[in-house]
N, C-alpha and C positions, 0 to 999 in steps of 0.2 A: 161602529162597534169595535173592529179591532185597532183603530186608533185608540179609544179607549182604554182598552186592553194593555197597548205598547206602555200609555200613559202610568198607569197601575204597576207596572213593574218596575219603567224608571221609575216614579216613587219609593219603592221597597227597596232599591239596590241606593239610591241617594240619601235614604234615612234612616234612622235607627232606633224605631221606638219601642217602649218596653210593652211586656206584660200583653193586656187582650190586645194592643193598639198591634206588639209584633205580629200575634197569631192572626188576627185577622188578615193584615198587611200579607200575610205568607199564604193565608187559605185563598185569595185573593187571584195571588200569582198562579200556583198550582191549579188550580181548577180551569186556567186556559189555556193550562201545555198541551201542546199539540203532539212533539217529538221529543225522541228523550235519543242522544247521539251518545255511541261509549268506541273510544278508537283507541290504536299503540301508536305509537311516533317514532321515526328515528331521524335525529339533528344534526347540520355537521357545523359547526361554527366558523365563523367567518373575521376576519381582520382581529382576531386574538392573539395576545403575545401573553398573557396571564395566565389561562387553564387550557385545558386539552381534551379530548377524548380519553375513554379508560385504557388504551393500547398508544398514548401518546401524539395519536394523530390527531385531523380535528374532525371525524366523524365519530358512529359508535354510542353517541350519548341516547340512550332509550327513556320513552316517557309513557304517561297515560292522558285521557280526556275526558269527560264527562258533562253534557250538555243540555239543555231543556231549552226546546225550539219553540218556538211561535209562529204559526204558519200565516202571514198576512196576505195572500192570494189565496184565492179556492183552487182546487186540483183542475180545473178546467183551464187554467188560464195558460196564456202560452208564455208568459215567463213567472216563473213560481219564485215567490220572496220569501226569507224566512230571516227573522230574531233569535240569536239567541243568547242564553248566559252560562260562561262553563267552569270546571276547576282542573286546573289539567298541573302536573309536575314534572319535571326530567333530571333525570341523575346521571353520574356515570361521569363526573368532571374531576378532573387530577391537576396538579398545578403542573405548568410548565419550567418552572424553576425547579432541577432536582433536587436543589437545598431547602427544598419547603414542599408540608404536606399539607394538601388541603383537602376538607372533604365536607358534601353538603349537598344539598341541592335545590333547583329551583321549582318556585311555585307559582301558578298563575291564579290569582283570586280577586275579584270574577276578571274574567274575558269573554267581553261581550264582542259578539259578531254580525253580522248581517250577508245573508246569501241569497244570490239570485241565480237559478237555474232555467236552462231552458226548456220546456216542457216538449221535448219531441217525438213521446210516447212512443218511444221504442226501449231495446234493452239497455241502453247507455243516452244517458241525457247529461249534457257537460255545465258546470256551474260553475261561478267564481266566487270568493267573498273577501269581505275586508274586515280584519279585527286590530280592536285594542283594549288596554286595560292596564291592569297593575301586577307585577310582575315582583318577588319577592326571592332575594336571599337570605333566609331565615336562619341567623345561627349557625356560620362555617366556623369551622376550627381548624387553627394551624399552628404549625410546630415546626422546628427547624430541626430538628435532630430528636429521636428517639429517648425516652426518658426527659425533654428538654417542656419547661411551662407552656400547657395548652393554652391558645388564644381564641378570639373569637369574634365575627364581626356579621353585621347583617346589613341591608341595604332592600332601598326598593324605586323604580320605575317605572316610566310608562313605556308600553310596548305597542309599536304600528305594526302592522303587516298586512298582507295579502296573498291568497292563494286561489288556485285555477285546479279544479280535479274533475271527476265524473261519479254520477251517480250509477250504479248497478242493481243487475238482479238479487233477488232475494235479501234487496233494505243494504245491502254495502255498499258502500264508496271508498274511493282512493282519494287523495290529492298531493301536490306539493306546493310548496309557499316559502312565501321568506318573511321574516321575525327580524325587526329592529329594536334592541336592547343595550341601551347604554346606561350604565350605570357610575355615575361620574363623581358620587362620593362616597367612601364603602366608611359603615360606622364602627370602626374597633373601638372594643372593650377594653382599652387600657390610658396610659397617661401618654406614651411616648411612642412613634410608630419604628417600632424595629426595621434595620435594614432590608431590603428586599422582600420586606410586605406591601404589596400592591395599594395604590391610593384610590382606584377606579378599574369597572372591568368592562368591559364589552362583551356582549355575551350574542350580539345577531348571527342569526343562523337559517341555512335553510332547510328545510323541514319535510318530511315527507311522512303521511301519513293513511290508514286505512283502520277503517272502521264500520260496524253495524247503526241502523236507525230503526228505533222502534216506535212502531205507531201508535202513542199514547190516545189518540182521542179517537183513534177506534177502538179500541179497545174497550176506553169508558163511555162507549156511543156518542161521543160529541162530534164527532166527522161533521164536516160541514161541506 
């Protein structure tokens, strides 16, 4: 059954149908969320010579997440798996060349994850998980000097990582991870690439974050 389940959803995230075919496809998904994850982030980026932190360094960059889990073990078991699909963004990047400004930020849509905890019913049970997905810079602009033609370029990748955190009382977790993002052709909006506009960024980072989990399928009595 909840193979089935898994099935149904990669379906919905791999296709794109219109009309009753989307609503169904979506009423589909929804009705076997288990857990619904909403956390803050904060990144420091790693092997960058193109952007920075909002204070110049390479930490500081803050984001959001947003997640809908699928619980593929029952709570008895002694190592608890979970699915999920999320939308998460981070801002707060400045370019490292002072003669250029840039401003924008990134989006993840979707990142899918996979987590497995160890069930050691106590108050702290420690998990790990592995994510990937697609990764979007949508729309930066840049300028070399004030009053000077805004530019603008977008890009998109896939993104590996992994991270090790714990789960805690009262549905919170912590974790940290690292995020591998390379982005190896950026698409500007013009004819000719001006000097000292970047051709590729790298954007890996390691990541730390904390968050709430709420328990969607007790709530709507599907606890299983």
């Amino acid at each position: 059954m909840r193979l089935r389940t898994v099935f149904w959803i990669a379906i919905a995230v791999a296709s794109a149908p219109s009309g009753a075919q989307a609503q169904f496809g979506l009423e589909k998904v929804l009705s076997n969320v288990s857990v619904a994850n909403v956390n803050t982030q904060l990144s420091c980026l790693q092997h960058n010579d193109v952007v920075t932190g909002p204070s110049g360094g390479r930490c500081g960059l803050l984001g959001f997440g947003v997640e809908l889990g699928l619980d593929l073990t029952p709570d008895t078991a002694k190592y608890l798996a979970q699915f999920t699909l999320g939308y998460g963004q981070i801002q707060g990047f400045q370019s490292a060349n002072p003669k250029l400004d840039l401003h924008g930020m990134m989006r993840l849509a979707p990142e899918v994850s996979f987590y497995l905890t160890r069930n050691t019913k106590t108050w702290a049970m420690p998990y790990i998980g592995v994510h990937t997905g697609l990764v979007a810079l949508s729309n930066w602009q840049a300028y070399t000097a004030p009053g000077d033609t805004l530019y603008s370029f977008s890009a998109t990748t896939l993104q590996l990582g992994a991270t090790a955190g714990v789960s805690l009382p009262y549905h919170m977790y912590v974790d940290i991870g690292y995020r591998y993002r390379d982005f190896q052709s950026l698409d500007w909006h013009l004819t000719v690439l001006r000097p000292g506009f970047p051709k590729s960024i790298t954007m890996s980072a390691v990541q730390a974050t904390a968050g709430v989990q709420f328990d969607v399928a007790g709530l709507t009595g599907k606890k299983k």
